[in-house]
N, C-alpha and C positions, 0 to 999 in steps of 0.2 A: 406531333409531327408524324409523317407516314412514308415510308421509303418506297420509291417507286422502281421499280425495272428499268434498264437503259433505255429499252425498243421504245416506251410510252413518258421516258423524261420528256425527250427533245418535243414532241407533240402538246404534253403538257404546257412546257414554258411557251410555244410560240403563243398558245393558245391564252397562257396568263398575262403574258406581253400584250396583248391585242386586246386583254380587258382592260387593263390598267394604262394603258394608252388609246385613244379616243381618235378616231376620226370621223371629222363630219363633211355628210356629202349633199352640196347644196347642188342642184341641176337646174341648167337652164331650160328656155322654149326651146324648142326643136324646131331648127333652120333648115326648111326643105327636106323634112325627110332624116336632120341628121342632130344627133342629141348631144350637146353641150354638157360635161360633169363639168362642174368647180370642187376641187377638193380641199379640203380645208384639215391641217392636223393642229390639234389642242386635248390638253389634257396632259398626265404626266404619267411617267412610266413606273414600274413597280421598282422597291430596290432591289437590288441583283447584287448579289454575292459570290464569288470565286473562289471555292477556298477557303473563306474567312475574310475576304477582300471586297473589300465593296467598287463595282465596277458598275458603268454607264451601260444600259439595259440592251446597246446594239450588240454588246459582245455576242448576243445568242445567233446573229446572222452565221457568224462562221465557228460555232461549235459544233463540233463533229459528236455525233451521238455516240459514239461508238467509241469513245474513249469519256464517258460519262459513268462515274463509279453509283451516283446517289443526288438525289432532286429532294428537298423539302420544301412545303413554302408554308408562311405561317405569318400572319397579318400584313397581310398585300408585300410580303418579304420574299423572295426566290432564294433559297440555299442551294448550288448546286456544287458540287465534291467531282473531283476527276480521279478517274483512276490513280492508283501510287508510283506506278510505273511512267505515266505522261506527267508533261511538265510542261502546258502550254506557252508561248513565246507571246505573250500580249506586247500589241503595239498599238499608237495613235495611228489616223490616216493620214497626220501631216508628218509624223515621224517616217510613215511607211513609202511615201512620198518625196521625202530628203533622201533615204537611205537605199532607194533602188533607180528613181529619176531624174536626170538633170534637172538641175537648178535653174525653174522658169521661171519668172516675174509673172503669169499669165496664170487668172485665176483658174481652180480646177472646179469642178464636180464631180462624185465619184460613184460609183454604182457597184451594188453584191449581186453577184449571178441576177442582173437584170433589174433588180430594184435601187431606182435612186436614193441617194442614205440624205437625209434632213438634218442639218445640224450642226455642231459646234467639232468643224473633224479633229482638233486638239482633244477633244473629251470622248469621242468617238472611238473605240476600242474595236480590235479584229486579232484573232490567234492567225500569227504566223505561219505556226505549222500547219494548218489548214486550206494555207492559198497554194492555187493550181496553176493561175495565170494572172499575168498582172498586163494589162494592153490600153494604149493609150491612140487620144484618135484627137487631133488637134479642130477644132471649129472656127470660121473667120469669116463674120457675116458684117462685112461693112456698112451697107444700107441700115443695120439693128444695132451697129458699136458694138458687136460682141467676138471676142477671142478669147476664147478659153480652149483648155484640156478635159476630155472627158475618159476616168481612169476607170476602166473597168476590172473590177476582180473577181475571180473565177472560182470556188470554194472546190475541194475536191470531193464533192458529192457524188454518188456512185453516177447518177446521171452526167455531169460534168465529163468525168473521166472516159465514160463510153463515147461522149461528143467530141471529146479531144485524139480518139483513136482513130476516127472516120475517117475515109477517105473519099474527096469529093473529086468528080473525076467530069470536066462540062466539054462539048463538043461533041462530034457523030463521026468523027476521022477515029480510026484505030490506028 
């Protein structure tokens, strides 16, 4: 096993994550001009470890590198170790879901800083302390039968937080 730096964990694992999980990208013809992806995921993801905990491979969306003490991996296995001093708050998305939003009958889908999450969100893992924002945007397209919530959360990544400072200021009146 070999210990890595914290600056080159988190780059490792997305990077071992994206081996050990497959996605295939089938493309269609090109409709005037404008190109068709079909994406398709399959394949399965590496084990992943917390601690000594074996956890669901998405926890790495919202692990803050910078509280990453030590990364091993060692036959398609991810060890990652947190500092002594952190004590991440893992939760489900359906936990995370009960425990900050009302209680909607209307299915969700959820999104990390912009990527749709695939999956089973009871086995779907996210550290608490990590989330910056949590914002919901209701959809109702009766022509398509579809109503749902779309939960987006926000990680506190250094970009994140400089986005959340900004201030957007629209019109030509002072």
């Amino acid at each position: 096993m070999k210990t890595m730096k914290p600056f080159s964990t988190i780059l490792f694992l997305f990077l071992s994550v994206n081996v050990f999980g497959q996605t295939k990208w089938d493309s269609a013809v090109n409709h005037a001009g404008l190109k068709v992806i079909h994406r398709e995921k399959n394949g399965s993801s590496a084990m992943f470890y917390l601690n000594g905990k074996l956890m669901h491979s998405s926890l790495h969306k919202t692990l803050n590198p910078d509280f990453v003490a030590d990364v091993d991996v060692l036959e398609g296995k991810i060890y990652i170790k947190t500092k002594a001093d952190y004590k991440p708050q893992i939760i489900s998305l359906n936990n995370l879901r009960k425990k900050y939003l009302a209680q909607q009958p209307k299915p969700a889908l959820f999104m990390i800083d912009d990527e749709m999450v695939d999956g089973n969100y009871e086995s779907i893992l996210v550290d608490e302390n990590t989330l910056l924002s949590i914002v919901t945007e209701n959809f109702l397209n009766r022509e398509e039968g579809l109503d749902l919530i779309l939960i987006k959360l926000r990680t506190k990544s250094k970009e994140n937080i400089k986005k959340s400072k900004e201030i957007m200021i629209r019109g030509n009146a002072i």
